[in-house]
C-alpha positions as CSV (number, residue, x, y, z in Angstrom):
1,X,10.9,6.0,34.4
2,X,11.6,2.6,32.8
3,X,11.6,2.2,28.8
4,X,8.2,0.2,29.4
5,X,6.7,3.0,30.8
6,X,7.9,5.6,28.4
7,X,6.6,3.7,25.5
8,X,3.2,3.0,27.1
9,X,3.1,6.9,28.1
10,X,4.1,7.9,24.9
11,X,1.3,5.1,23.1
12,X,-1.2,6.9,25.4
13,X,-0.3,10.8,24.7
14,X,-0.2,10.0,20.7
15,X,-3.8,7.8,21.2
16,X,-5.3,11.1,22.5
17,X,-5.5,12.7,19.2
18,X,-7.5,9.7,17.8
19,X,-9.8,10.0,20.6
20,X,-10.6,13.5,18.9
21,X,-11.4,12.1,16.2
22,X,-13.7,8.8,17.3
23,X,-15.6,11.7,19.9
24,X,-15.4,14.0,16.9
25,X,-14.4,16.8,19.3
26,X,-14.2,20.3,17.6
27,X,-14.3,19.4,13.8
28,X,-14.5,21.6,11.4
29,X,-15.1,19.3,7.5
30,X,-16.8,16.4,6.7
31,X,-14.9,13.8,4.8
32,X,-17.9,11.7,2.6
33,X,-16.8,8.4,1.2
34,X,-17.7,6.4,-2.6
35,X,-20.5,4.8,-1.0
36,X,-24.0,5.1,1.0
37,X,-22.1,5.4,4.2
38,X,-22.5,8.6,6.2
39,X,-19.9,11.4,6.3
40,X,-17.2,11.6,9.1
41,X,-16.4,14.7,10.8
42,X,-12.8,15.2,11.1
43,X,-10.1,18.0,11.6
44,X,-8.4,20.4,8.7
45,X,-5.5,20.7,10.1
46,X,-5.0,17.2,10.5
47,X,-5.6,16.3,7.3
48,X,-3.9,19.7,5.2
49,X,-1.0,18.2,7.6
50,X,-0.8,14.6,6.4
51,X,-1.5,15.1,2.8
52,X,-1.0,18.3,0.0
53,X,-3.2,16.9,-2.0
54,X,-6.2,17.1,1.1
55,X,-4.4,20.8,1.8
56,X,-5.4,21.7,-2.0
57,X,-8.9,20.3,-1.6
58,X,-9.6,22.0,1.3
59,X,-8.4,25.0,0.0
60,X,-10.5,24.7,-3.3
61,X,-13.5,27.2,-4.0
62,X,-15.2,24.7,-4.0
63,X,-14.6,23.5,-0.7
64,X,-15.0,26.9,1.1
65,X,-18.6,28.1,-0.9
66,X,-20.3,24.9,-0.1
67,X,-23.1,25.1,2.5
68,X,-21.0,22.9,4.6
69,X,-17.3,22.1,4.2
70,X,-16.8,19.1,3.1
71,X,-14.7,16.7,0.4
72,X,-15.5,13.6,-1.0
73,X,-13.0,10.3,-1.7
74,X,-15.0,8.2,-4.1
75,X,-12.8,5.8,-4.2
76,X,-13.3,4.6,-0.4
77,X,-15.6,3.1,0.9
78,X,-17.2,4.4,4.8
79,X,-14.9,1.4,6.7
80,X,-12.1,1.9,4.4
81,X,-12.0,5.6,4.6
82,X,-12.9,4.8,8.8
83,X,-9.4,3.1,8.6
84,X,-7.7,6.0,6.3
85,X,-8.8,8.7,9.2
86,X,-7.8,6.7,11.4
87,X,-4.2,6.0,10.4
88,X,-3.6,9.6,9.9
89,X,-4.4,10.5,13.3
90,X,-2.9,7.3,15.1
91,X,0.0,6.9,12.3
92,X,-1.0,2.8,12.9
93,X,-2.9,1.2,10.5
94,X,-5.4,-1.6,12.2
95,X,-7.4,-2.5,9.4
96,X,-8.4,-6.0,7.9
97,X,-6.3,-7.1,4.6
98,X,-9.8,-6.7,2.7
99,X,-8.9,-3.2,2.9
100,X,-4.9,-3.1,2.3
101,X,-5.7,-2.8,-1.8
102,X,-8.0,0.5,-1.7
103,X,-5.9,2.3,1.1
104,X,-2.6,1.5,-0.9
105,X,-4.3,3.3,-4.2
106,X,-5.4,6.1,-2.1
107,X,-2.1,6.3,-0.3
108,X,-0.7,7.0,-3.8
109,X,-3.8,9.4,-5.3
110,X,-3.5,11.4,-1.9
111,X,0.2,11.5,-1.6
112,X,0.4,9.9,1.9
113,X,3.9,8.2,1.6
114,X,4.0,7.0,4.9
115,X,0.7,5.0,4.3
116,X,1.9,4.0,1.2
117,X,5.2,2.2,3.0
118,X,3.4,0.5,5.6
119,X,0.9,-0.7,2.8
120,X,3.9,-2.1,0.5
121,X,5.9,-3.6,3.5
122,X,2.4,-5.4,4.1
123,X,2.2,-6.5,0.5
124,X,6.0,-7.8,0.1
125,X,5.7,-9.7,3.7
126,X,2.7,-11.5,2.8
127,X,3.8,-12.2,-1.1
128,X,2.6,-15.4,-1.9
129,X,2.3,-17.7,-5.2
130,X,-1.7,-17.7,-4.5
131,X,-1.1,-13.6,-4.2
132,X,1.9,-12.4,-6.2
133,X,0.5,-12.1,-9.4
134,X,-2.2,-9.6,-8.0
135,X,-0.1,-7.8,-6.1
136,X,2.6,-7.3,-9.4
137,X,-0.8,-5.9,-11.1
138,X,-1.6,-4.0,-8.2
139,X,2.3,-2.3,-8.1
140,X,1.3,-1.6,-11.8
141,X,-1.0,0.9,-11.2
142,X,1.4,3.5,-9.2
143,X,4.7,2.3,-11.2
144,X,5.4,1.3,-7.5
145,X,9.4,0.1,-8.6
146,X,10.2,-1.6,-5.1
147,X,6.6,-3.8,-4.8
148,X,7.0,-5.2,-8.5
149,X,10.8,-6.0,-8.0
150,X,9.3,-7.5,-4.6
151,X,6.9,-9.3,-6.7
152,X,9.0,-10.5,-10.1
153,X,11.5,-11.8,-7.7
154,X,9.1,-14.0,-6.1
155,X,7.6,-15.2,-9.2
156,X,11.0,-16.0,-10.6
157,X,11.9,-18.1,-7.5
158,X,8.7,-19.8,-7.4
159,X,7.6,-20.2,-11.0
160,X,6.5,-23.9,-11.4
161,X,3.9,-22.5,-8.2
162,X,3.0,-19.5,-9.8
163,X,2.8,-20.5,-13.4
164,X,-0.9,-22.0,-13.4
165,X,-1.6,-22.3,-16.6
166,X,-5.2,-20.8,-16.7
167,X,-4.4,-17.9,-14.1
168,X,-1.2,-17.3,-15.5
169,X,-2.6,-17.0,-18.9
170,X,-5.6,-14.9,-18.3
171,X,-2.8,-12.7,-16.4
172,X,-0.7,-12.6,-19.4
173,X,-3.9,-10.8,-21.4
174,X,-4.4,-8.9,-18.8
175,X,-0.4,-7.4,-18.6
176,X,1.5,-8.4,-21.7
177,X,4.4,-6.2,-20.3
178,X,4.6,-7.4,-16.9
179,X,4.8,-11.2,-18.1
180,X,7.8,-9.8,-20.8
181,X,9.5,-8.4,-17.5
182,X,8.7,-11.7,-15.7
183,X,10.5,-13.5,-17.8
184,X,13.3,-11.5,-18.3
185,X,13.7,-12.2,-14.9
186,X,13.6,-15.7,-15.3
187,X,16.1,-16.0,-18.5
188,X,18.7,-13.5,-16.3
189,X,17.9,-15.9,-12.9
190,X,18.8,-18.7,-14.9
191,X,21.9,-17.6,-16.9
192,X,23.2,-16.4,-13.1
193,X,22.5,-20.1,-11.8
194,X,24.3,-21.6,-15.5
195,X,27.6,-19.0,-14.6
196,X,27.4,-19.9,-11.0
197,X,27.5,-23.7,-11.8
198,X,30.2,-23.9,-14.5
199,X,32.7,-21.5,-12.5
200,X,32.2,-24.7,-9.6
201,X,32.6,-26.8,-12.0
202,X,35.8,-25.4,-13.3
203,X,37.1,-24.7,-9.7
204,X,36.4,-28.0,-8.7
205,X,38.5,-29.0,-11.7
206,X,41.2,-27.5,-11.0
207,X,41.4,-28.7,-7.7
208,X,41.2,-32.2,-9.0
């Protein structure tokens, strides 16, 4: 058997647990989302396996006295919470960038690390000077330390594109302490650059 076909075996064995989950084959809970959208039948097992946090609600009085088992995420919508189920049964997430934002916020609420990862190495791939400043406020939220370091550094490199005055202000309002951090940044970037140029300076001197 060649690597090709071990991957595309392997790719086919893993998709058969989604397929329980789009033909909603033996489920046993109802996850509802935030919004008007119906209810999606899923598996306990898979989720008390993905996430403690699920395990707990599923365990919850709560949970087990209701007429029929079910938990609510109110803070995804029905596609966004499609996408969630999804991942956790496929471990690849396929969903639109529109998306990316919620299901990195309920990565962190539901402790699913491994959602959260794929989420951030999104985020820092596709930083941006149109994006970075909402993505820093975004890495805010769960004190996510690598996706703000991510995000200060590419400020710092690109602050003339960045720094627009009126969204840059109305940022600063918003997150007096991230734009203190940012330019901390910026004043340590710069002193770096001052060093780096006066020790050429004084090597080239010497070798005049």
């Amino acid at each position: 058997m060649n690597k090709v076909t071990a991957e595309a075996e392997k790719a086919a064995f893993l998709g058969g647990l989604v397929v329980t989950l789009k033909e909603q084959m033996h489920t046993d809970v109802l996850v509802k989302p935030g919004d008007e959208g119906p209810p999606i039948p899923t598996h306990k097992a898979v989720l008390a396996a993905r996430s403690k946090v699920f395990r707990n609600m599923l365990d919850s009085d709560e949970c087990k006295t209701s007429t029929e088992e079910s938990i609510t995420l109110p803070d995804l919508s029905h596609e966004e919470l499609k996408s969630l189920l999804e991942f956790l049964y496929s471990g690849n997430l396929n969903a639109p960038y529109s998306q990316y934002r919620a299901l990195y916020l309920a990565a962190d609420k539901y402790d699913i690390l491994y959602l959260q990862d794929v989420c951030r190495n999104h985020f820092i791939a596709t930083l941006s000077s149109r994006n970075v400043l909402d993505i820093l406020e975004l890495a805010s939220i769960p004190s996510d330390t690598i996706l703000k370091a991510a995000a200060v550094d590419h400020v710092v490199k690109h602050m003339e594109e960045v720094v627009v005055p009126m969204k840059y202000e109305t940022f600063v309002q918003r997150n007096p302490d991230l734009s203190v951090e940012i330019t901390r940044a910026f004043l340590r970037e710069t002193k770096a650059k001052d060093h780096g140029a006066a020790f050429n300076r004084h090597q080239m001197g010497r070798i005049g």
